[in-house]
TORTIKE-601685 format. One line per field, with one value per residue (C-alpha): residue number from 1; x, y, z. Coordinates in nm, 2 decimals. Layout:
REM residues N
pos: [NUM;...]
xx: [X;...]
yy: [Y;...]
zz: [Z;...]
END
This chain:
REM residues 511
pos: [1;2;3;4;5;6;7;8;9;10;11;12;13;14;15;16;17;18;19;20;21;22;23;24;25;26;27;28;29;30;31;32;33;34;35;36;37;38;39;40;41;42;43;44;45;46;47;48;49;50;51;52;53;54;55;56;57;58;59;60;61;62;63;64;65;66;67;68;69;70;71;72;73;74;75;76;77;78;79;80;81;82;83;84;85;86;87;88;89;90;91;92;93;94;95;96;97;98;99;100;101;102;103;104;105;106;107;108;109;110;111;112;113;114;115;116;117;118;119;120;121;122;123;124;125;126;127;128;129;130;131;132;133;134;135;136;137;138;139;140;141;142;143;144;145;146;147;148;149;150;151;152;153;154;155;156;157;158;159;160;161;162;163;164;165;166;167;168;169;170;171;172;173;174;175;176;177;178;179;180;181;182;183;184;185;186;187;188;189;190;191;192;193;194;195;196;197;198;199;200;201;202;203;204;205;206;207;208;209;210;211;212;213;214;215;216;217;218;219;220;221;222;223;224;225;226;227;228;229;230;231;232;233;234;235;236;237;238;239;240;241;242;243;244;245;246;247;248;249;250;251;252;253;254;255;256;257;258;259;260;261;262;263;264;265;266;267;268;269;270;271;272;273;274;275;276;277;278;279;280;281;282;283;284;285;286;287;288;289;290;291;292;293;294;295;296;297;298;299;300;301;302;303;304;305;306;307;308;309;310;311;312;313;314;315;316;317;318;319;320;321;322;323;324;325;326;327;328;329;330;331;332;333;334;335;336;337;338;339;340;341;342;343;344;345;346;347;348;349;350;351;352;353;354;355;356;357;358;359;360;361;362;363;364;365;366;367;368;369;370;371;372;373;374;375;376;377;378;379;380;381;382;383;384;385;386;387;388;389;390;391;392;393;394;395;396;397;398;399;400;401;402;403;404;405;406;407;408;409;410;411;412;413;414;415;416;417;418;419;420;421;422;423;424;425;426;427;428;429;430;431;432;433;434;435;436;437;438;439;440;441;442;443;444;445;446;447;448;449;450;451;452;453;454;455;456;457;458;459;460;461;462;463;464;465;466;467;468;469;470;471;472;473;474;475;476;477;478;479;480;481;482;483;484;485;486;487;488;489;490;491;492;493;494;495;496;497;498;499;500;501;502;503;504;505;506;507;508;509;510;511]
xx: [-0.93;-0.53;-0.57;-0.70;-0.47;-0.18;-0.32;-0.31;-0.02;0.16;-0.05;0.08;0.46;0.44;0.28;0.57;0.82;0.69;0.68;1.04;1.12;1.18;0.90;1.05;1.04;0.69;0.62;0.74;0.63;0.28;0.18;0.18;0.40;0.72;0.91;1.12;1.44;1.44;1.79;1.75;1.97;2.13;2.16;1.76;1.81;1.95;1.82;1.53;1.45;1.21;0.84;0.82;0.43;0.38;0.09;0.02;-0.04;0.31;0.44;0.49;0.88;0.86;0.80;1.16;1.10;0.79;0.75;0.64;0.26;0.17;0.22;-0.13;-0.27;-0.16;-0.28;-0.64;-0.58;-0.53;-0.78;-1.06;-1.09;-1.13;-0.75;-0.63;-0.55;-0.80;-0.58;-0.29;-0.14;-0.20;-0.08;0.21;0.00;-0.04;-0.40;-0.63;-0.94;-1.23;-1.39;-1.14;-1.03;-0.80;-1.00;-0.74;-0.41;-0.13;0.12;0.42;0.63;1.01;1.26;1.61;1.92;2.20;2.29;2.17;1.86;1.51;1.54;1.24;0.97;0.75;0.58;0.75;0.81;1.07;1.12;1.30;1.11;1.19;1.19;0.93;0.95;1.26;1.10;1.00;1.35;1.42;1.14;1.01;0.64;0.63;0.76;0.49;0.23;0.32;0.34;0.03;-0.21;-0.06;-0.01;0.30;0.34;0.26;-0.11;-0.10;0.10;0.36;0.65;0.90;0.86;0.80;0.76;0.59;0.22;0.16;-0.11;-0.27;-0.17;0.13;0.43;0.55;0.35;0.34;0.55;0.37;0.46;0.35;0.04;0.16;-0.29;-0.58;-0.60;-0.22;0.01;-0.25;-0.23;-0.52;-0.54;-0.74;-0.50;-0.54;-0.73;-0.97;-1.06;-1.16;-1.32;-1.53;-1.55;-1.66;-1.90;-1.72;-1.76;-1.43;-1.15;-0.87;-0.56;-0.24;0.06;0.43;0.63;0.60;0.32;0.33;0.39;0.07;-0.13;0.01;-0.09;-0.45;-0.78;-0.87;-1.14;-1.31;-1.39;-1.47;-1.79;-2.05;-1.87;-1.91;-1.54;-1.37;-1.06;-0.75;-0.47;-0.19;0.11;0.38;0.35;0.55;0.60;0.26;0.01;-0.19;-0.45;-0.45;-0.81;-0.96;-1.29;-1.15;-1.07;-0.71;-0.53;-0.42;-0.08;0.21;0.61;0.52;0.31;0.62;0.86;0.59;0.58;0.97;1.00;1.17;1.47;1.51;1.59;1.96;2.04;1.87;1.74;1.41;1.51;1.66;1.45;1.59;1.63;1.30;1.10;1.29;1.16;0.82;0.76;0.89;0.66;0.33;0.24;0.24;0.03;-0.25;-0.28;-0.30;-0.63;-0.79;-0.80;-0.98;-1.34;-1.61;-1.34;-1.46;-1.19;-1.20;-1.62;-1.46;-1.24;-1.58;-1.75;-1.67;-1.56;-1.18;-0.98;-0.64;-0.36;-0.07;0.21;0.53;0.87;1.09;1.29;1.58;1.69;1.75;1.87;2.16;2.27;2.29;2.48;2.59;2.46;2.65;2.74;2.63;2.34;2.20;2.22;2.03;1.82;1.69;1.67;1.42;1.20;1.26;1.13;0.79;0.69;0.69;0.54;0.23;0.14;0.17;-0.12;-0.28;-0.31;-0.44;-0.75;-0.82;-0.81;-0.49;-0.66;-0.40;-0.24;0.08;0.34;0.67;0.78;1.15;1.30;1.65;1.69;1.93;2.12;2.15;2.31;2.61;2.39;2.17;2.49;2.64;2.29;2.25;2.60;2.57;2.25;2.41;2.64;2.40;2.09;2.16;1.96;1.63;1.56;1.51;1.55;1.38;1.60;1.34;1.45;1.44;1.30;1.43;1.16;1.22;1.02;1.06;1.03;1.32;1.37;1.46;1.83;1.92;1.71;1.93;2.22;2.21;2.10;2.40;2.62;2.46;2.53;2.92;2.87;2.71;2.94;3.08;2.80;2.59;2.31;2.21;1.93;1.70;1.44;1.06;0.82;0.62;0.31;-0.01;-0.22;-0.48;-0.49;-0.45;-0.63;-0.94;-0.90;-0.71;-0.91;-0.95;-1.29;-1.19;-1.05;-1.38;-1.59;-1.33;-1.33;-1.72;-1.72;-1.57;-1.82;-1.90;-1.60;-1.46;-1.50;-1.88;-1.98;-1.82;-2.01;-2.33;-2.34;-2.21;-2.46;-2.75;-2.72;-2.67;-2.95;-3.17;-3.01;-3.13;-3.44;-3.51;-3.38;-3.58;-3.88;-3.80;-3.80;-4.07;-4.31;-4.14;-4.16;-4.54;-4.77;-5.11;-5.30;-5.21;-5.36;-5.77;-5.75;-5.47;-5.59;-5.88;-5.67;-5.51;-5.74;-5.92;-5.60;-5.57;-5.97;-5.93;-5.62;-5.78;-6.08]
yy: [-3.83;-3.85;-3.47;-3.40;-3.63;-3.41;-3.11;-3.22;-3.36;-3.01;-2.85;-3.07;-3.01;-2.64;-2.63;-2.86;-2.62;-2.34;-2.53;-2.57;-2.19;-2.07;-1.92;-1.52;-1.62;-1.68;-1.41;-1.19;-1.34;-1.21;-1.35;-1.15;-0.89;-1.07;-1.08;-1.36;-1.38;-1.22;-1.04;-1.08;-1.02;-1.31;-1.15;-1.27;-1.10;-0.81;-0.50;-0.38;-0.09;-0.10;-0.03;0.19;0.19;0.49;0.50;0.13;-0.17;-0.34;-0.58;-0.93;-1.01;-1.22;-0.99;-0.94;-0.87;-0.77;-0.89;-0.68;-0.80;-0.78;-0.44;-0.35;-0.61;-0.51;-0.14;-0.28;-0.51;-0.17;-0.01;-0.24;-0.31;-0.65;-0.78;-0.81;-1.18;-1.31;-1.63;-1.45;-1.60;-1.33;-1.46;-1.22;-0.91;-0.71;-0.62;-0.42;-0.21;-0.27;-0.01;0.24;0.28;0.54;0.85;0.86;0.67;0.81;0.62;0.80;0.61;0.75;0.62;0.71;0.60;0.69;0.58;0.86;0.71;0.88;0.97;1.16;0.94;0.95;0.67;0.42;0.06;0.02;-0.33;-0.43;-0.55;-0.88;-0.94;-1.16;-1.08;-0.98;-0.71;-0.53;-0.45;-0.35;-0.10;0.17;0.14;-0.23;-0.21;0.05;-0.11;-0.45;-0.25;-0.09;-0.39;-0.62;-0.86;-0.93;-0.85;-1.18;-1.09;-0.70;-0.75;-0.39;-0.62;-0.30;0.08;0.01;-0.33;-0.49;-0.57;-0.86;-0.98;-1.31;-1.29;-1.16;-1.23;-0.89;-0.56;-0.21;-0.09;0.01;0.28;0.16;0.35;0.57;0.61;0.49;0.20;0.11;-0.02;-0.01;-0.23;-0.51;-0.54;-0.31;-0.12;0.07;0.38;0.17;-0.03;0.27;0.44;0.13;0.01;0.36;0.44;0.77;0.93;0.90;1.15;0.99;1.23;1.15;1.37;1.29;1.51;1.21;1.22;0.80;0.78;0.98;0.75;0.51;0.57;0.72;0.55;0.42;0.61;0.28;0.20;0.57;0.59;0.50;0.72;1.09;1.30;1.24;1.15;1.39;1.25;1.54;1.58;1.87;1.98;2.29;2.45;2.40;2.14;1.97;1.67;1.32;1.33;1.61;1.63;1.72;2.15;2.22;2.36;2.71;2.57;2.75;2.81;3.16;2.98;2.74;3.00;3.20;2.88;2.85;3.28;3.29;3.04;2.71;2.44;2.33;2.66;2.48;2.65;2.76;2.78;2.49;2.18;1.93;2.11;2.26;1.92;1.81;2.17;2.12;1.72;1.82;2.18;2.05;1.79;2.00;2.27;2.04;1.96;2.30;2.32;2.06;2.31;2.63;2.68;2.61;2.39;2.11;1.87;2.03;1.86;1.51;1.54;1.62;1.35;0.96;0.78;0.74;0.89;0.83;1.01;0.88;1.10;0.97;1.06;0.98;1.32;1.23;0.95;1.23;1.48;1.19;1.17;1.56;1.64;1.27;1.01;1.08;1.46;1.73;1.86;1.49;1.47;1.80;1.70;1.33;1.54;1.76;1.51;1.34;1.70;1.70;1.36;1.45;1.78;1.62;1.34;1.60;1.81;1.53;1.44;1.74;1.80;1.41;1.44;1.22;0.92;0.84;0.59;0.63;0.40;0.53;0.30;0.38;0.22;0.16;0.25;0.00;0.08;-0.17;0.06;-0.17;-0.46;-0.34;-0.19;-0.52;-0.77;-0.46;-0.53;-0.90;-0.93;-0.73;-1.07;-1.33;-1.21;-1.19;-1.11;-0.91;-1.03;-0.71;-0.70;-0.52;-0.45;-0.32;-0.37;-0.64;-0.80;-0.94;-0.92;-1.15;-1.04;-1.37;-1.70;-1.97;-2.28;-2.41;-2.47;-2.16;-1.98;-2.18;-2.14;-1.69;-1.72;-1.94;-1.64;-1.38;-1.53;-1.55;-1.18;-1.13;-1.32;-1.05;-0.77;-0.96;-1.04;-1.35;-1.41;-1.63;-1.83;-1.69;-1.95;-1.90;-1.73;-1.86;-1.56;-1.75;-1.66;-1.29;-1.22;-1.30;-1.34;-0.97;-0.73;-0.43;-0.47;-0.73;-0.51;-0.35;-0.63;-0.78;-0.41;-0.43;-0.77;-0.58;-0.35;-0.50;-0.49;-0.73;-0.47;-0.34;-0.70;-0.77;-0.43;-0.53;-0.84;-0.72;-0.43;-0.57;-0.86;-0.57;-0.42;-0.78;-0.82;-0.48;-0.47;-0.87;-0.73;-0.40;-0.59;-0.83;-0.57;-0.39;-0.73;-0.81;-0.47;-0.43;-0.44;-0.59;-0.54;-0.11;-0.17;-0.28;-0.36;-0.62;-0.70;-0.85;-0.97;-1.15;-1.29;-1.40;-1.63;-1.76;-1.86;-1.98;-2.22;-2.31;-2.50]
zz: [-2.59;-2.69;-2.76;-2.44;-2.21;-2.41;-2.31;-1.92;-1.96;-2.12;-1.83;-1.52;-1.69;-1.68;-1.37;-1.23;-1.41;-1.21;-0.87;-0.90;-0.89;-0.55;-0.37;-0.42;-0.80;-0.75;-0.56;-0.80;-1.14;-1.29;-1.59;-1.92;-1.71;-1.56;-1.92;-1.98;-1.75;-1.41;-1.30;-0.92;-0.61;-0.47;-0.09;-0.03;0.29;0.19;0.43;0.27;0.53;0.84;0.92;1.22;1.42;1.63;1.88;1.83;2.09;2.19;1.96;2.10;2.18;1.92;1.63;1.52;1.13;0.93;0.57;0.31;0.23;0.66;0.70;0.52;0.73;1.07;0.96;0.89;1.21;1.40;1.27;1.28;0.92;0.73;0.61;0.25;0.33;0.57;0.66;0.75;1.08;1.31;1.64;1.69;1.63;1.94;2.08;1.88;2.09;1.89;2.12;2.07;1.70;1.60;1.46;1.17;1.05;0.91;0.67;0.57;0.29;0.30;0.02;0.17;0.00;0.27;0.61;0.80;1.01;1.07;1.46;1.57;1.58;1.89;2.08;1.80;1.73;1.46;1.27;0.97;0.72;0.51;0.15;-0.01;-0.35;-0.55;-0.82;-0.49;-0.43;-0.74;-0.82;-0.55;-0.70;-0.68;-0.32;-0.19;-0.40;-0.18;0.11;0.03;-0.06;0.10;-0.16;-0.35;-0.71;-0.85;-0.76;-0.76;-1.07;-1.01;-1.12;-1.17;-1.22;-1.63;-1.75;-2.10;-2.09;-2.31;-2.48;-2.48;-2.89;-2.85;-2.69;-2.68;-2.66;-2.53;-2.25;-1.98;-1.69;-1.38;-1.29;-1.59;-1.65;-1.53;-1.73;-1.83;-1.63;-1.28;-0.97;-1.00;-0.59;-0.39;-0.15;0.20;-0.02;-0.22;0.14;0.34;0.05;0.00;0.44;0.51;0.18;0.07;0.36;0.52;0.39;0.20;0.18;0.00;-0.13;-0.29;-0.51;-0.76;-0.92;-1.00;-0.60;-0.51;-0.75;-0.59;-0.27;-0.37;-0.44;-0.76;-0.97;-1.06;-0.67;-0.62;-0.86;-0.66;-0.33;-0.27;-0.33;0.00;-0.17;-0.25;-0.41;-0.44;-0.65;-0.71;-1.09;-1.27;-0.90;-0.80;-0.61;-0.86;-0.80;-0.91;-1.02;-1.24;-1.10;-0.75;-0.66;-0.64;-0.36;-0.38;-0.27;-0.48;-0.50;-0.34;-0.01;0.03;0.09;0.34;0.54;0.56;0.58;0.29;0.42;0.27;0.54;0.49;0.29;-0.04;-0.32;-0.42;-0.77;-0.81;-0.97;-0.74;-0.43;-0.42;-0.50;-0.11;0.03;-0.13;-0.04;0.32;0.35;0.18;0.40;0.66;0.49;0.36;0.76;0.85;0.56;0.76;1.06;0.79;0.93;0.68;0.43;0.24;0.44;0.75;0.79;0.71;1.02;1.27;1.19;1.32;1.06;1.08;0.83;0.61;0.50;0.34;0.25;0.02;0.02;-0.27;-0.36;-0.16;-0.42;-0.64;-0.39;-0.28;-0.66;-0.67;-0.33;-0.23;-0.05;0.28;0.22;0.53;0.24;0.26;0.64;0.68;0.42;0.64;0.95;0.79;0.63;1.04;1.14;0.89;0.98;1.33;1.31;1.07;1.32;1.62;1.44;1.33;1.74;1.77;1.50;1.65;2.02;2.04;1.92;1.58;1.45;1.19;1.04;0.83;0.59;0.55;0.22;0.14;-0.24;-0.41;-0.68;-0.99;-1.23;-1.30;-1.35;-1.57;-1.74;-1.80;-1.87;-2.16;-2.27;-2.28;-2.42;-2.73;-2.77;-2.69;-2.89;-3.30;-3.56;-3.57;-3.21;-3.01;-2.63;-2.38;-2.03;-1.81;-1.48;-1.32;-1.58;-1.97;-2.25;-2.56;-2.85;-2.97;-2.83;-2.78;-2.77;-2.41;-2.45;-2.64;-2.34;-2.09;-2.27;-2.25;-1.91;-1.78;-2.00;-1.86;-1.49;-1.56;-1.69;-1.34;-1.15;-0.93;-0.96;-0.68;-0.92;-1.11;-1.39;-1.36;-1.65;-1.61;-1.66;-1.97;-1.99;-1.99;-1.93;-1.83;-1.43;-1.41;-1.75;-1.60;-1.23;-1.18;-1.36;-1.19;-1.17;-0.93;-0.68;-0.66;-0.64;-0.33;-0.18;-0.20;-0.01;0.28;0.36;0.67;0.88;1.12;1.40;1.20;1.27;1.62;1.72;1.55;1.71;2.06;2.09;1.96;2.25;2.45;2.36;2.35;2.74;2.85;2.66;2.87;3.20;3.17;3.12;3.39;3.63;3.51;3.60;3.90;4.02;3.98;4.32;4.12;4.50;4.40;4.05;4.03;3.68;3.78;4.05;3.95;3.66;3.87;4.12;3.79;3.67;4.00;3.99;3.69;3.77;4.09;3.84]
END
């Protein structure tokens, strides 16, 4: 009994010790994942970027700022689709049209380091969004994981773009590349792919492409929800000059270096080169987009049947060579203005001919991220840690997270993170103490067996079921007031058989 009042007690203390972190800390710590110390940005409302809705329903006045884990939810809320968090407060979404759901959505997710803004979207509503978590700012792939789930990483569990997955045994393993393979490193929370792959039974088409191929998975279904669907998912990536796909089993494109320059004529846009690395992954992420499109529109093509059908249809394009085109030519140079206005150019020109395969019935969103740099920071925690960690004791500095391969005792763990905050003092970061994990929760409760089995709950849709129930009272009302009028219209004195019917029920009541 002593040995078990201990064991609550130890339990309420740590789950006290993790109450008292702020909520951001919470948001962003997943267990067996988060490391030990957190290196986070104190300006909490720091612009992250904006989330721009083109062809929606008007916002209310209200909406001023979007936070990360809604924008997956107001898609689905668009779209007619059940929502990754069903209690979400949902009263400053605008009017969805249950009867008239876009024929496809298009998401376009644009990492853009410099100042120079995306101008040329049609029909928009642009808001910034607001941070809930602090990895997300810190890694691309845990942002458009979040953006794309709609959950933060503490559940989806994308703390950074390479963290260490530890064991319940260990407290140090493997590092792990976030979604570096199938089973390593993968987000445990079904995402906008895996919920209209699973909604619409395989049969809708589910059409991604980024020059990076950790993006494009990213952004793509995951195998273990497709393998019970048919193959109406594409997930695209540029590899050694030419389109490759995410998943073996599906045909690739004929898509080369060669068919790039036909579509630009042989001239680069912004006098860039084709032969050089970085230039040509910009030409290609801005051209191939627009050339997987025009395949939807080839008679007799495997994708072209997806778009004749009903079932509504996504495509989900990413953006992230102009972080390394800004290094290259500079962040604010002519090369990087050019550069923004083409991308600008693409996304306009894929939603235009996406209006036109679907009759002008299409929904898009373009997530525009500001990429941070934390190159000093991590510069200076490396440097530090050096002093503060002797011995044997190896660190791991996987941003934005610290990994202790050995565990210490509470005061010499306090004591290196108060150092590493006066070696942070003017960088505009500050480390914060993880609580430490348990495993427990995410262990057994995220496996990514568990996205399936929540993706599978929502077969039925929140617009499936309002139309079930709607039409089949329809149909019960018209079937009652067809009927109806078919007895009241009958003349029994032009009928023998019902007229004697008749005269015999009124006999019979008259005895």
């Amino acid at each position: 009994m002593k040995a078990l009042s201990c064991v609550v007690f130890v339990l309420l203390l740590s789950c006290v010790a993790v109450a008292t972190l702020p909520e951001d800390i919470l948001k962003s710590h997943f267990d067996g994942r988060s490391g030990d110390i957190l290196i986070r940005n104190k300006q909490s409302n720091a612009n992250l970027g904006s989330v721009s809705f083109i062809n929606a329903q008007k916002f209310p006045e209200a909406k001023t700022a979007i936070p990360e884990t809604e924008v997956a939810d107001i898609i689905t809320h668009f779209n007619g689709l059940s929502p990754f968090q069903p209690n979400r407060d949902r009263t400053n979404f605008p009017p969805a049209n249950f009867f008239s759901k876009p024929k496809a959505n298009v998401f376009f997710y644009v990492q853009n380091p410099s100042s120079f803004p995306l101008e040329s979207l049609p029909n928009s509503q642009t808001f910034p969004l607001s941070r809930e978590s602090y990895s997300s700012s810190a890694s691309s792939l845990s942002q458009l994981t979040t953006l794309f789930s709609g959950v933060s990483p503490s559940v989806h569990g994308i703390v950074s773009d390479n963290f260490v997955d530890r064991t319940p045994n260990s407290p140090s393993s493997h590092v792990s590349h976030a979604y570096g393979s199938w089973t390593q490193g993968v987000s445990y929370s079904a995402n906008l792919a895996d919920l209209w792959t699973v909604n619409f039974q395989g049969k809708a088409l589910v059409l991604s492409f980024s020059d990076s191929y950790l993006v494009s998975r990213a952004l793509s279904a995951k195998p273990v929800v497709l393998e019970n669907t048919i193959s109406a998912n594409y997930g695209y990536y540029l590899a050694k000059d030419k389109i490759a796909t995410v998943y073996d089993n599906v045909n690739k494109l004929p898509i080369n270096k060669e068919h790039i320059k036909t579509f630009y004529s042989n001239n680069a846009p912004c006098g860039l080169s084709f032969d050089d690395a970085t230039d040509f992954n910009l030409i290609a992420e801005i051209a191939i987009p627009q050339l997987l499109i025009q395949a939807l529109t080839v008679p007799g093509s495997e994708m072209a049947r997806f778009t004749r059908d009903n079932i509504p249809d996504l495509f989900s394009f990413g953006f992230s060579s102009l972080k390394n085109f800004g290094a290259k030519h500079g962040l604010e140079s002519d090369a990087m203005k050019c550069a923004v206005n083409s991308v600008d150019k693409s996304i306009a020109a894929v939603i235009a001919a996406v209006n036109q395969i679907y009759g002008q019935n299409v929904l898009a969103e373009v997530a525009t991220i500001n990429v941070q740099s934390a190159v000093e920071p991590v510069a200076v925690v490396k440097s530090t840690l050096k002093s503060l960690v002797e011995g044997n004791r190896t660190v791991g500095l996987l941003m934005p997270n610290v990994y202790l391969t050995q565990r210490l005792s509470a005061d010499r763990l306090e004591r290196i993170v108060d150092n590493l905050n006066k070696a942070l003092e003017n960088t505009g970061f500050e480390a914060v103490t993880m609580p430490e994990p348990h495993f427990e929760e995410h262990y057994v409760a995220y496996r990514l067996v568990e996205a399936k089995r929540a993706a599978a709950n929502n077969t039925m849709t929140n617009a499936g079921l309002l139309h079930t129930c709607l039409w089949t009272g329809v149909g019960l009302g018209a079937a009652l007031f067809g009927g109806a009028y078919f007895m009241f219209s009958i003349d029994a004195s032009n009928d023998p058989e019902l007229y004697k019917m008749d005269i015999n029920q009124g006999i019979t009541h008259k005895l």
